[in-house]
PyMOL Python script that loads the backbone (N, CA, C, O; Angstrom):
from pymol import cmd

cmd.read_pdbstr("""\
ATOM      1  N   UNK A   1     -21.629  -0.155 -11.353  1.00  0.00           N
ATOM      2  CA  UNK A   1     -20.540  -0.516 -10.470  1.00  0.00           C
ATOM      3  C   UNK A   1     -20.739  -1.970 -10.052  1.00  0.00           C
ATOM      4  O   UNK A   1     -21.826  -2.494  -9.806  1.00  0.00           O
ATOM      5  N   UNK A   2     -19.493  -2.570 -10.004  1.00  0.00           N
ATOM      6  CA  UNK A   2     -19.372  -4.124 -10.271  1.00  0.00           C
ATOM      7  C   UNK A   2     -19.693  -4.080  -8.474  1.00  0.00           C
ATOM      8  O   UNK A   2     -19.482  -3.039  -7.851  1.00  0.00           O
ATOM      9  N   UNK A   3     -20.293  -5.521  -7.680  1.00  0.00           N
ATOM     10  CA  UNK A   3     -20.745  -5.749  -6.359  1.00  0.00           C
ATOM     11  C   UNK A   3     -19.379  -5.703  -5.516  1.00  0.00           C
ATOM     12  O   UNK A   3     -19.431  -5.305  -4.352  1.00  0.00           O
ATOM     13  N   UNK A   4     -18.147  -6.108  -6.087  1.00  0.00           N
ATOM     14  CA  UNK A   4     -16.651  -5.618  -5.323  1.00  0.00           C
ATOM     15  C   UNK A   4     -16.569  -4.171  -5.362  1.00  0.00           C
ATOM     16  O   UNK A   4     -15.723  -3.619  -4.658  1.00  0.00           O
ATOM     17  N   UNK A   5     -17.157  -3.651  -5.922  1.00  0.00           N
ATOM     18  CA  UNK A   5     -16.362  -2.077  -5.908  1.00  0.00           C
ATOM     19  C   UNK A   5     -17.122  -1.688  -5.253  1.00  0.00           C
ATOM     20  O   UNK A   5     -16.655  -0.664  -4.755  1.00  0.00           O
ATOM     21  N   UNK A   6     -18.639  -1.961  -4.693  1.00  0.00           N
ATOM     22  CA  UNK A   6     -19.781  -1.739  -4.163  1.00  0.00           C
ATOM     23  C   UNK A   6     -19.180  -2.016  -2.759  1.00  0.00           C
ATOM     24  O   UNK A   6     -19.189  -0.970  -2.110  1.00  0.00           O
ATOM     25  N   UNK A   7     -18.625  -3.127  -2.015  1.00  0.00           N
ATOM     26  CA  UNK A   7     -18.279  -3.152  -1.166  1.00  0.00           C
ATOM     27  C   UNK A   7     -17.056  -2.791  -0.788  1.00  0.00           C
ATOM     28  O   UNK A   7     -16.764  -3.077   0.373  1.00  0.00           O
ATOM     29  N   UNK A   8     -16.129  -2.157  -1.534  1.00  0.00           N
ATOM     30  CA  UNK A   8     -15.029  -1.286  -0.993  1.00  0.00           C
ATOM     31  C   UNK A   8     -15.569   0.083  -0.863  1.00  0.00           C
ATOM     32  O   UNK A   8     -15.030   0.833  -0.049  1.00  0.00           O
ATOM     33  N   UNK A   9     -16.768   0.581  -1.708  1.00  0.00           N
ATOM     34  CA  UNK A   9     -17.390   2.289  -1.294  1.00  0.00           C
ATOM     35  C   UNK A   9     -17.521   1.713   0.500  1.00  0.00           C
ATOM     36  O   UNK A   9     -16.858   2.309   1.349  1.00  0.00           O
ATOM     37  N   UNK A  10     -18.282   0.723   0.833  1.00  0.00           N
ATOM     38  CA  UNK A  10     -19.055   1.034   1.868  1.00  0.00           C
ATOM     39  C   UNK A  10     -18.109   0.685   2.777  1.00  0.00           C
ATOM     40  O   UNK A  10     -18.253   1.225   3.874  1.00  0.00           O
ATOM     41  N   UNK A  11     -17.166  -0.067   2.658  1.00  0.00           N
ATOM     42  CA  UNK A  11     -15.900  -0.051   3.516  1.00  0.00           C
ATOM     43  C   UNK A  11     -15.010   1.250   3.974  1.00  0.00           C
ATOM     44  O   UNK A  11     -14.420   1.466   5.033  1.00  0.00           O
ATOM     45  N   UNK A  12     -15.130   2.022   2.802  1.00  0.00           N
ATOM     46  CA  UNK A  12     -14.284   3.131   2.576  1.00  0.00           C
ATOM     47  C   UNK A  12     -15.013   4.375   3.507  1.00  0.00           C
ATOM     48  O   UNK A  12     -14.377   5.190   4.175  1.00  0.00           O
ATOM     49  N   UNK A  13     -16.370   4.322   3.396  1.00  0.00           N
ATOM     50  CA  UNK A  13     -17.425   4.980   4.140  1.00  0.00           C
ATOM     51  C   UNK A  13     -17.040   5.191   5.697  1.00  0.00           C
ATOM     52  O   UNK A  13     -17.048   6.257   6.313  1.00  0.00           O
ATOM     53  N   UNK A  14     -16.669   3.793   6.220  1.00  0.00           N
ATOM     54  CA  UNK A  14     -16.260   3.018   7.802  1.00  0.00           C
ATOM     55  C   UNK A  14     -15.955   3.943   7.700  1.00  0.00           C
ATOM     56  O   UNK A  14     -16.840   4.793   7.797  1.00  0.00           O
ATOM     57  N   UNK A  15     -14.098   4.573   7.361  1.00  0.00           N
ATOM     58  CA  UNK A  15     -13.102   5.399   7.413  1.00  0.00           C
ATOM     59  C   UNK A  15     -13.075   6.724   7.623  1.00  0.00           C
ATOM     60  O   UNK A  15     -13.480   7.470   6.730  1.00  0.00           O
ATOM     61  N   UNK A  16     -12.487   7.355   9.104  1.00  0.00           N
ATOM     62  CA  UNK A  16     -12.559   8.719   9.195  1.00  0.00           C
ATOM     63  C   UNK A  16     -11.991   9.464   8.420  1.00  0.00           C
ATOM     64  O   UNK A  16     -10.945   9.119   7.871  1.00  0.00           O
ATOM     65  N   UNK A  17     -12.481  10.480   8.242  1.00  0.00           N
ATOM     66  CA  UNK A  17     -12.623  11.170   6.819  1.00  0.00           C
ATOM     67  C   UNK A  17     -11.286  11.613   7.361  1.00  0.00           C
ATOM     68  O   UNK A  17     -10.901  11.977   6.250  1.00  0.00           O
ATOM     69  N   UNK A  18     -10.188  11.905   8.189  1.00  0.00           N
ATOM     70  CA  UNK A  18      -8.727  12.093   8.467  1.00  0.00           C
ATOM     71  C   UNK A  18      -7.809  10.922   8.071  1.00  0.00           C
ATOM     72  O   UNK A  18      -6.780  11.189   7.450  1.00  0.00           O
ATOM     73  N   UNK A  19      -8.020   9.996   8.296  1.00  0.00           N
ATOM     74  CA  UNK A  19      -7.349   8.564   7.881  1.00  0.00           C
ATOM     75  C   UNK A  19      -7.793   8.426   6.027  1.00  0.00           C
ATOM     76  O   UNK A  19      -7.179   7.601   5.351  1.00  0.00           O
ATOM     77  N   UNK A  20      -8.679   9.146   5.501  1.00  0.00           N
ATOM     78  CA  UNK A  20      -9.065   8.274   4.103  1.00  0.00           C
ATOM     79  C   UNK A  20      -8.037   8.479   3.138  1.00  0.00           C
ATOM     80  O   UNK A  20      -8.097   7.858   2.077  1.00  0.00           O
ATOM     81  N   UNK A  21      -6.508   9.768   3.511  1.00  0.00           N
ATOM     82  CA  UNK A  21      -5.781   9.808   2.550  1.00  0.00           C
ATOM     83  C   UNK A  21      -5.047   8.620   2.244  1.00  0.00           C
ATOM     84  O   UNK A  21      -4.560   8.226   1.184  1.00  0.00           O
ATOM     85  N   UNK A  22      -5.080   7.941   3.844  1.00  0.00           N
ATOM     86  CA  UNK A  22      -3.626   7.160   3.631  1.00  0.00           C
ATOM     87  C   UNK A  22      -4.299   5.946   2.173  1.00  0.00           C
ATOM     88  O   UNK A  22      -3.611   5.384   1.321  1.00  0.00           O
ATOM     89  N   UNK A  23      -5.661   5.886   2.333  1.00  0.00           N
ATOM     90  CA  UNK A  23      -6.013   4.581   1.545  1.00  0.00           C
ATOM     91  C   UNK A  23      -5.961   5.663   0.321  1.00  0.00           C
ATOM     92  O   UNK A  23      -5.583   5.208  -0.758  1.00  0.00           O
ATOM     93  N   UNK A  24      -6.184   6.567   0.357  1.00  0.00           N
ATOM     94  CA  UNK A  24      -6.311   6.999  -1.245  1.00  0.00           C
ATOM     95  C   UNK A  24      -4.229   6.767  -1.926  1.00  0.00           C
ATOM     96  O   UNK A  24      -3.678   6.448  -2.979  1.00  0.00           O
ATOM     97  N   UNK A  25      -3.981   7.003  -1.116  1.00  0.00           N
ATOM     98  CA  UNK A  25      -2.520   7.128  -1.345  1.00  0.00           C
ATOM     99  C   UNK A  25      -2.045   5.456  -1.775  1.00  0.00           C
ATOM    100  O   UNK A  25      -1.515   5.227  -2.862  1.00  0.00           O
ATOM    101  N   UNK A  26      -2.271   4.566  -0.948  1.00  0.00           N
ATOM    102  CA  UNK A  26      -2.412   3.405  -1.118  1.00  0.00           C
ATOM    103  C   UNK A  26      -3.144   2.885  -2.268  1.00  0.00           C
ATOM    104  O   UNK A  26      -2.568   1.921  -2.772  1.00  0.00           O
ATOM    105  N   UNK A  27      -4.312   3.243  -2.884  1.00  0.00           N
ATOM    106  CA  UNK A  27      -5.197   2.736  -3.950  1.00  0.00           C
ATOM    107  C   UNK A  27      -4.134   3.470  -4.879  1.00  0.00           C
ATOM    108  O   UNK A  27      -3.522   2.670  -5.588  1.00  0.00           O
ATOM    109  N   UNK A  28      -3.758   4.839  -5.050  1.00  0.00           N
ATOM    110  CA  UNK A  28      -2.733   5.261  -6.335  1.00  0.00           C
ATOM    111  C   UNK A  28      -1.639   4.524  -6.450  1.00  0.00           C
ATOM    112  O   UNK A  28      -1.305   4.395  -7.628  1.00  0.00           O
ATOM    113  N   UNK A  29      -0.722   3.812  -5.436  1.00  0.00           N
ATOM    114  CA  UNK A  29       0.373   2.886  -5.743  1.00  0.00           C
ATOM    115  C   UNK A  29      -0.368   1.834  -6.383  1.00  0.00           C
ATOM    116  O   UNK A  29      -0.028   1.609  -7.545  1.00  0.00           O
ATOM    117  N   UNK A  30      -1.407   1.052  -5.854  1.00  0.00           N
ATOM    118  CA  UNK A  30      -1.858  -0.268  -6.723  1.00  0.00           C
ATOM    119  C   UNK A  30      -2.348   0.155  -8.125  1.00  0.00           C
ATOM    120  O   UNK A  30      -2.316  -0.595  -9.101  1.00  0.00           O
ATOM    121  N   UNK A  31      -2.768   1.326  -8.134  1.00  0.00           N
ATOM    122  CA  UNK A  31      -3.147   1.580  -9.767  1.00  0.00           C
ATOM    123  C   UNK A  31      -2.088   1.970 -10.703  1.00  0.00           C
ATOM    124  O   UNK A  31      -2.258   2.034 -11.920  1.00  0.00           O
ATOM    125  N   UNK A  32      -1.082   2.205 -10.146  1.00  0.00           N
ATOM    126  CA  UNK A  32       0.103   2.558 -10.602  1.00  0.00           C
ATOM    127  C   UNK A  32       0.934   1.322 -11.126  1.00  0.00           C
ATOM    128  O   UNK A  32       1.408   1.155 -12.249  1.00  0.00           O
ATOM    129  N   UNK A  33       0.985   0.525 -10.051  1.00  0.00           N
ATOM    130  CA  UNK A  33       1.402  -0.971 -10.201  1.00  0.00           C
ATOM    131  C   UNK A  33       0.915  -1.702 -11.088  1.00  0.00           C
ATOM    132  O   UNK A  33       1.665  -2.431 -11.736  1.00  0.00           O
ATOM    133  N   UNK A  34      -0.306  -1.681 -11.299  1.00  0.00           N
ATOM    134  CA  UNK A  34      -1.501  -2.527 -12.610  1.00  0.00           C
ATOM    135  C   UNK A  34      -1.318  -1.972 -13.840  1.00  0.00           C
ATOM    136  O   UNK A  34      -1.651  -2.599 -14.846  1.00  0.00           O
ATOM    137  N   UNK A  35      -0.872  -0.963 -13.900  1.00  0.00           N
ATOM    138  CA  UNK A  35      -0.855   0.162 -15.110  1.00  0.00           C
ATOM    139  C   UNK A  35       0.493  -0.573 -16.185  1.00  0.00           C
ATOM    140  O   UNK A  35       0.693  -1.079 -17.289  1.00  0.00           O
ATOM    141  N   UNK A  36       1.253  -0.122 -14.728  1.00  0.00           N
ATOM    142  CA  UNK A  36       2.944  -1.183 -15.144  1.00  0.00           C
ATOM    143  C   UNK A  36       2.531  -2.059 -15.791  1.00  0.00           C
ATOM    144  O   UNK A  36       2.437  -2.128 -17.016  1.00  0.00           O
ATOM    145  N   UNK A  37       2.252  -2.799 -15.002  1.00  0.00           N
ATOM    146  CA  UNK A  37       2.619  -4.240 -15.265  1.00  0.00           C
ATOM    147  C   UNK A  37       0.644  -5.094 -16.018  1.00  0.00           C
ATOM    148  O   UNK A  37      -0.294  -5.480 -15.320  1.00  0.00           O
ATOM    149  N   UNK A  38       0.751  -5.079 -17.704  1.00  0.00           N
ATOM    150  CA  UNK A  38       0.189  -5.427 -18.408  1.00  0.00           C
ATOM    151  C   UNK A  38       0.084  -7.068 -18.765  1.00  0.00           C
ATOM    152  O   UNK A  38      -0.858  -7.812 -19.038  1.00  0.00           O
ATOM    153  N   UNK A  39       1.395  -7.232 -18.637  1.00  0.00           N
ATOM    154  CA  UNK A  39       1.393  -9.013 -18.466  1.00  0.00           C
ATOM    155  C   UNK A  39       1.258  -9.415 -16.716  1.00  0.00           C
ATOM    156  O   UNK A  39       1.724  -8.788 -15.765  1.00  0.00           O
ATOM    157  N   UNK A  40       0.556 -10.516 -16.719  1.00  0.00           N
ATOM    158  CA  UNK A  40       0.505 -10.708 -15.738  1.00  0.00           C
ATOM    159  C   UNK A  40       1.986 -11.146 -14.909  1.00  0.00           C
ATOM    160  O   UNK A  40       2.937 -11.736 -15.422  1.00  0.00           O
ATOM    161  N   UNK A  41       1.891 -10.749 -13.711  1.00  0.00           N
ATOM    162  CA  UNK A  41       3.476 -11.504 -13.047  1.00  0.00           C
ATOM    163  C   UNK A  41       3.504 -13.086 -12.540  1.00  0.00           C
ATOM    164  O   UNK A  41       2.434 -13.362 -11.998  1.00  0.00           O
ATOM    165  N   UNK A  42       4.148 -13.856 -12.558  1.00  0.00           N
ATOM    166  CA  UNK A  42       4.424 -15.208 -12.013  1.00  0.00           C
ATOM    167  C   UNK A  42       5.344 -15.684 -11.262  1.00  0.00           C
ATOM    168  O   UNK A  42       6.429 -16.051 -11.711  1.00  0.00           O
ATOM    169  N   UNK A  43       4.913 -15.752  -9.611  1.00  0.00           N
ATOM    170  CA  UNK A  43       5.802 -15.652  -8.911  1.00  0.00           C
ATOM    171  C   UNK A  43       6.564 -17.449  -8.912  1.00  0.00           C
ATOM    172  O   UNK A  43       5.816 -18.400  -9.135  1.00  0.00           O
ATOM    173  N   UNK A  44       7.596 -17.600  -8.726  1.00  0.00           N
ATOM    174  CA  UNK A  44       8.392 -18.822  -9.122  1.00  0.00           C
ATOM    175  C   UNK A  44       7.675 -19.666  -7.617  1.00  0.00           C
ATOM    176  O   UNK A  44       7.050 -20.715  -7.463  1.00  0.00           O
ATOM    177  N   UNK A  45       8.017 -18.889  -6.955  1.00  0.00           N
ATOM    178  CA  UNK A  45       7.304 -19.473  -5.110  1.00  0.00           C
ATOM    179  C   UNK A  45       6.636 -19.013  -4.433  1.00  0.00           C
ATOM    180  O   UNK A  45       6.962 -17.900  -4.020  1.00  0.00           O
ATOM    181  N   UNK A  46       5.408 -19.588  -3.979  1.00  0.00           N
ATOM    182  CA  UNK A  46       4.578 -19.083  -3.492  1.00  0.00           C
ATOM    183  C   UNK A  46       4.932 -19.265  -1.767  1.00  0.00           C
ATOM    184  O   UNK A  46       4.890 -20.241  -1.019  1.00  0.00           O
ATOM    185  N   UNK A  47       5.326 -17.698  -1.543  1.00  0.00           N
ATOM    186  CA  UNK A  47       5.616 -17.684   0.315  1.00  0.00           C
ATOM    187  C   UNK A  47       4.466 -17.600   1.083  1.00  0.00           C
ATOM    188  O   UNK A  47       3.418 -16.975   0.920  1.00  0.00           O
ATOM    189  N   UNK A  48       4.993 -18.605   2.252  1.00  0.00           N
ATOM    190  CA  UNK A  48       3.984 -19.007   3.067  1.00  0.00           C
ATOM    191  C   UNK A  48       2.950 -17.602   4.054  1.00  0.00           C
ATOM    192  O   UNK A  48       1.852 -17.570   4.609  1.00  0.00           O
ATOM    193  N   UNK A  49       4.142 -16.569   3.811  1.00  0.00           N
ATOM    194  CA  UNK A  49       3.451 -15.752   4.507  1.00  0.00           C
ATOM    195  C   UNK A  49       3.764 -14.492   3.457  1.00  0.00           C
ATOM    196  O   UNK A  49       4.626 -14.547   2.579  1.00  0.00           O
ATOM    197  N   UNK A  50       2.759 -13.161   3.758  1.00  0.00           N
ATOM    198  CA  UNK A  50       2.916 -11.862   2.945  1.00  0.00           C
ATOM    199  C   UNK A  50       4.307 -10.980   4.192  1.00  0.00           C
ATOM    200  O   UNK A  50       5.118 -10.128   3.830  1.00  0.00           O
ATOM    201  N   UNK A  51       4.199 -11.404   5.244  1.00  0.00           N
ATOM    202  CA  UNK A  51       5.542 -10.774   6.254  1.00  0.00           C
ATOM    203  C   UNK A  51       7.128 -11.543   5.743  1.00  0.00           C
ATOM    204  O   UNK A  51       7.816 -12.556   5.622  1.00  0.00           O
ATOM    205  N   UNK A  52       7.007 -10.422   5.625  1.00  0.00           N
ATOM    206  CA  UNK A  52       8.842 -10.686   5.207  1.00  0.00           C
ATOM    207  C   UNK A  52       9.218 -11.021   3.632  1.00  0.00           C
ATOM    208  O   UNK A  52      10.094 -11.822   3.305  1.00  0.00           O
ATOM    209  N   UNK A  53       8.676 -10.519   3.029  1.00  0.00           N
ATOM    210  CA  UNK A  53       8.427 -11.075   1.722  1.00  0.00           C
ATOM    211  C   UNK A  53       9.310 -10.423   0.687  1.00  0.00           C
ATOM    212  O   UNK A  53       9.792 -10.841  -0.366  1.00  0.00           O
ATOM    213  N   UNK A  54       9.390  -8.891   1.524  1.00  0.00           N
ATOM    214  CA  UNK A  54      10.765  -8.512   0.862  1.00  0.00           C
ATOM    215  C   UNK A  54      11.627  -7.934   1.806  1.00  0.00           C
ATOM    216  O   UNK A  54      11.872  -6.728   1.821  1.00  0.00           O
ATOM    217  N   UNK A  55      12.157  -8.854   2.696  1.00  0.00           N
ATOM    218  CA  UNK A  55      13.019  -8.488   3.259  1.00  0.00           C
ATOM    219  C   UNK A  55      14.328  -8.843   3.153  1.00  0.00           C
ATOM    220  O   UNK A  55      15.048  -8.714   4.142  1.00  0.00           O
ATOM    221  N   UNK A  56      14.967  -9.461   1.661  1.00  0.00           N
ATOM    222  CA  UNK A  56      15.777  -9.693   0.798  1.00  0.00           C
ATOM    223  C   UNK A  56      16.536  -8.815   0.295  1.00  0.00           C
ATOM    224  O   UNK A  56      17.603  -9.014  -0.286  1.00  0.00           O
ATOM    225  N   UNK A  57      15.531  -6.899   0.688  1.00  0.00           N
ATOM    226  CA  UNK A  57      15.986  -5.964  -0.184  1.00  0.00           C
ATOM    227  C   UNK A  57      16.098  -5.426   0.989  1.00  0.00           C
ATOM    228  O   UNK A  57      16.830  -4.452   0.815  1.00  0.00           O
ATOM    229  N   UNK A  58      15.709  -5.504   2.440  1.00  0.00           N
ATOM    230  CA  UNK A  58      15.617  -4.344   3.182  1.00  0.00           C
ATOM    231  C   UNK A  58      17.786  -4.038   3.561  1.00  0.00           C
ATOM    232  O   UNK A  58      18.807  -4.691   3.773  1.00  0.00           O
ATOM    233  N   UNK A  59      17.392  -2.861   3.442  1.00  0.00           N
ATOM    234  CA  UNK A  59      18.793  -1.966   4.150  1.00  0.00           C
ATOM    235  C   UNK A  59      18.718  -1.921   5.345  1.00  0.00           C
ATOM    236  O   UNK A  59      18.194  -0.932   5.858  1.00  0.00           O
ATOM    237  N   UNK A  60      19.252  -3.050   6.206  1.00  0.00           N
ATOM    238  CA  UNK A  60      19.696  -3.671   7.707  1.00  0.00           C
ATOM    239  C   UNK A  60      19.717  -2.015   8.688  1.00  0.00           C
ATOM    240  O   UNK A  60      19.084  -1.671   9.686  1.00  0.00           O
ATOM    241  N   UNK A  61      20.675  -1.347   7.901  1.00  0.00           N
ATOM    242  CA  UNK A  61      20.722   0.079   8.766  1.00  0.00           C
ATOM    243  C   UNK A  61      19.349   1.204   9.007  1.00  0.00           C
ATOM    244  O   UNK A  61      19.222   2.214   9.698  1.00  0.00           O
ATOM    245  N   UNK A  62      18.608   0.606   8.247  1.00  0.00           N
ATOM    246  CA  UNK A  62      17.281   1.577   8.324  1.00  0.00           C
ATOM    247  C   UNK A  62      16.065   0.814   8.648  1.00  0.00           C
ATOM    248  O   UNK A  62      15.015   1.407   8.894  1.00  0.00           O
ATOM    249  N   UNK A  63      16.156  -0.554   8.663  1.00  0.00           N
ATOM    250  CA  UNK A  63      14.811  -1.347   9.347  1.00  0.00           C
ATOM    251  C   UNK A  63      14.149  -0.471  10.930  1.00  0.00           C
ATOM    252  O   UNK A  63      12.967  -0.235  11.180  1.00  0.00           O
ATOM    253  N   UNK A  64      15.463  -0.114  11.851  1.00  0.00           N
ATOM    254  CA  UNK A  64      14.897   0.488  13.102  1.00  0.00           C
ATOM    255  C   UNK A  64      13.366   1.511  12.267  1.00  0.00           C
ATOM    256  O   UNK A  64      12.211   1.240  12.596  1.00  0.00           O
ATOM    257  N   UNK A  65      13.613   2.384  11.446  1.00  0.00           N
ATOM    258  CA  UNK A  65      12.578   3.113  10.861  1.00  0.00           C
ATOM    259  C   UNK A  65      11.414   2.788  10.475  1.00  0.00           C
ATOM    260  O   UNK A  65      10.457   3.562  10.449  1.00  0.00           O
ATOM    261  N   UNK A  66      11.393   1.358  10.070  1.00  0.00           N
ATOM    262  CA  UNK A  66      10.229   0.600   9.001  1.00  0.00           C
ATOM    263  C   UNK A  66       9.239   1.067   9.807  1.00  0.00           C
ATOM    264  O   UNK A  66       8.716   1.909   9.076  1.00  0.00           O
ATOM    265  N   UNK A  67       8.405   1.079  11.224  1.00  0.00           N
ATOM    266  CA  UNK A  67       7.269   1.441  11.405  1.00  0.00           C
ATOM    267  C   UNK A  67       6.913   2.600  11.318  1.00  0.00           C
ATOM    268  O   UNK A  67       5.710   2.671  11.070  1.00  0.00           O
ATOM    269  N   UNK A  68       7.630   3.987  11.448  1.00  0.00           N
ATOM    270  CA  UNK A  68       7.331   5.263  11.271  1.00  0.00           C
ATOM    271  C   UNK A  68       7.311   5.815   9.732  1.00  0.00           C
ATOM    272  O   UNK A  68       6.837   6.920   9.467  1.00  0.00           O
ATOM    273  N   UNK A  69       8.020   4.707   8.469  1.00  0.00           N
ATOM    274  CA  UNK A  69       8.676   5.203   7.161  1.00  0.00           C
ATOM    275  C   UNK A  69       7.305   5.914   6.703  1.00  0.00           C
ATOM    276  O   UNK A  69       7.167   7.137   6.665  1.00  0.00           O
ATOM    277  N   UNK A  70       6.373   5.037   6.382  1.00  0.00           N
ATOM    278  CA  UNK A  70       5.479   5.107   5.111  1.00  0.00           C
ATOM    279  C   UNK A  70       3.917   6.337   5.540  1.00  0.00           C
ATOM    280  O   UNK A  70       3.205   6.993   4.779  1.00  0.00           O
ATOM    281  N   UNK A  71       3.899   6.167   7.396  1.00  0.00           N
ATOM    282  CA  UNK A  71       3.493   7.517   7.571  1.00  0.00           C
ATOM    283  C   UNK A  71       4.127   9.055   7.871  1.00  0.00           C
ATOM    284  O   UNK A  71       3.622  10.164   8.043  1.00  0.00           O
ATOM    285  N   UNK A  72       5.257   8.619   7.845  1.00  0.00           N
ATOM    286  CA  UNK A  72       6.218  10.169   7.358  1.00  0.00           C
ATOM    287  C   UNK A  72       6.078  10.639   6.218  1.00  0.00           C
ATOM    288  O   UNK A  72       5.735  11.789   5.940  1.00  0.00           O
ATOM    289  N   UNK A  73       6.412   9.521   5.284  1.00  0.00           N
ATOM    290  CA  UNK A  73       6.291  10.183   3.838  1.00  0.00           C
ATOM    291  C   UNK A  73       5.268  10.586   3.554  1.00  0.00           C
ATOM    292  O   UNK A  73       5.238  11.753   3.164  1.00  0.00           O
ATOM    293  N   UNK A  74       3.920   9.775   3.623  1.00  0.00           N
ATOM    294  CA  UNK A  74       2.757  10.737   3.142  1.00  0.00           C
ATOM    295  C   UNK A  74       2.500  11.685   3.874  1.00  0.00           C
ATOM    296  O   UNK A  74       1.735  12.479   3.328  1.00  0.00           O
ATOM    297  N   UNK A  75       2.870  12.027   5.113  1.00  0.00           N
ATOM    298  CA  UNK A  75       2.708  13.518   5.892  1.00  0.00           C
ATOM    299  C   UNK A  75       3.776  14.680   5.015  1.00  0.00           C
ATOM    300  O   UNK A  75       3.356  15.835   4.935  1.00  0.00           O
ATOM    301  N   UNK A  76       4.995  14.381   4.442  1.00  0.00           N
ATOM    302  CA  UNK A  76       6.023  14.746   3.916  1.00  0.00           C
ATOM    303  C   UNK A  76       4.928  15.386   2.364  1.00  0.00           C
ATOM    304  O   UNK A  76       4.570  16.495   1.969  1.00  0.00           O
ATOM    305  N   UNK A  77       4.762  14.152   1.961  1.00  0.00           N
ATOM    306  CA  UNK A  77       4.358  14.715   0.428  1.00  0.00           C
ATOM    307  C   UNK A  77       3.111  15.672   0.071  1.00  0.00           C
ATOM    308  O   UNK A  77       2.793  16.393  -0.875  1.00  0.00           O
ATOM    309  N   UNK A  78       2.424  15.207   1.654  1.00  0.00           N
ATOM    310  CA  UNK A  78       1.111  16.551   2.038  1.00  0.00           C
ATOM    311  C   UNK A  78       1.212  17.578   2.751  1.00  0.00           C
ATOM    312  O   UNK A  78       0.261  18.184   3.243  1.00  0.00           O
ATOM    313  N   UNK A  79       2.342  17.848   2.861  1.00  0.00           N
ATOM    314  CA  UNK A  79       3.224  19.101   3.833  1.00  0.00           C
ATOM    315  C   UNK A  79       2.386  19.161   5.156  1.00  0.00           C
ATOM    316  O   UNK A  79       1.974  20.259   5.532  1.00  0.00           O
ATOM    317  N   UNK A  80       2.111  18.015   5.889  1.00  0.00           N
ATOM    318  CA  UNK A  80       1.254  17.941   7.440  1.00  0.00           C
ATOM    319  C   UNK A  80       2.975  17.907   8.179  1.00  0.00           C
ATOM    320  O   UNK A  80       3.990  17.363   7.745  1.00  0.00           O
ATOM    321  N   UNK A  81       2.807  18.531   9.137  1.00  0.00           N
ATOM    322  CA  UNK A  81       3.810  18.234  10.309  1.00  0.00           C
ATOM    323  C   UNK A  81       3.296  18.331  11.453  1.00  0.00           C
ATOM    324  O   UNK A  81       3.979  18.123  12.456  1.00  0.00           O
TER     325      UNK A  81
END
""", "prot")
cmd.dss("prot")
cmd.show_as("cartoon", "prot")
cmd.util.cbc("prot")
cmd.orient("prot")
């Protein structure tokens, strides 16, 4: 095991063993994403910040939601209520 992957185990360790889905859930979108995408991507502009970066696409009527979205769904797709 390469010394980066060495220090994401022991990072991952930190993490209460109740919180570790959300990163596992999170590590399957980025491996999912890398899988895609074989050529590398090239962004035309490099934005000054990672906030707001796609908010080009957001649907104005559902932003009120953005802070509750992404821990609903994984409670949703792990049948927790």
């Amino acid at each position: 095991m390469t010394r980066i992957k060495e220090h994401a185990v022991e990072i991952l360790q930190d993490i209460p063993d109740d919180k570790v889905i959300h990163v596992i859930e999170l590590l399957k979108g980025l491996r999912g994403l890398y899988k895609q995408s074989e050529t590398p991507v090239v962004q035309e502009v490099t934005p000054d910040s990672v906030m707001g970066i796609c908010s080009k696409y957001a649907n104005p009527a559902l932003i009120h939601l953005e802070k509750e979205a992404w821990g609903e769904a994984v409670k949703e797709k792990h049948g927790i209520h």
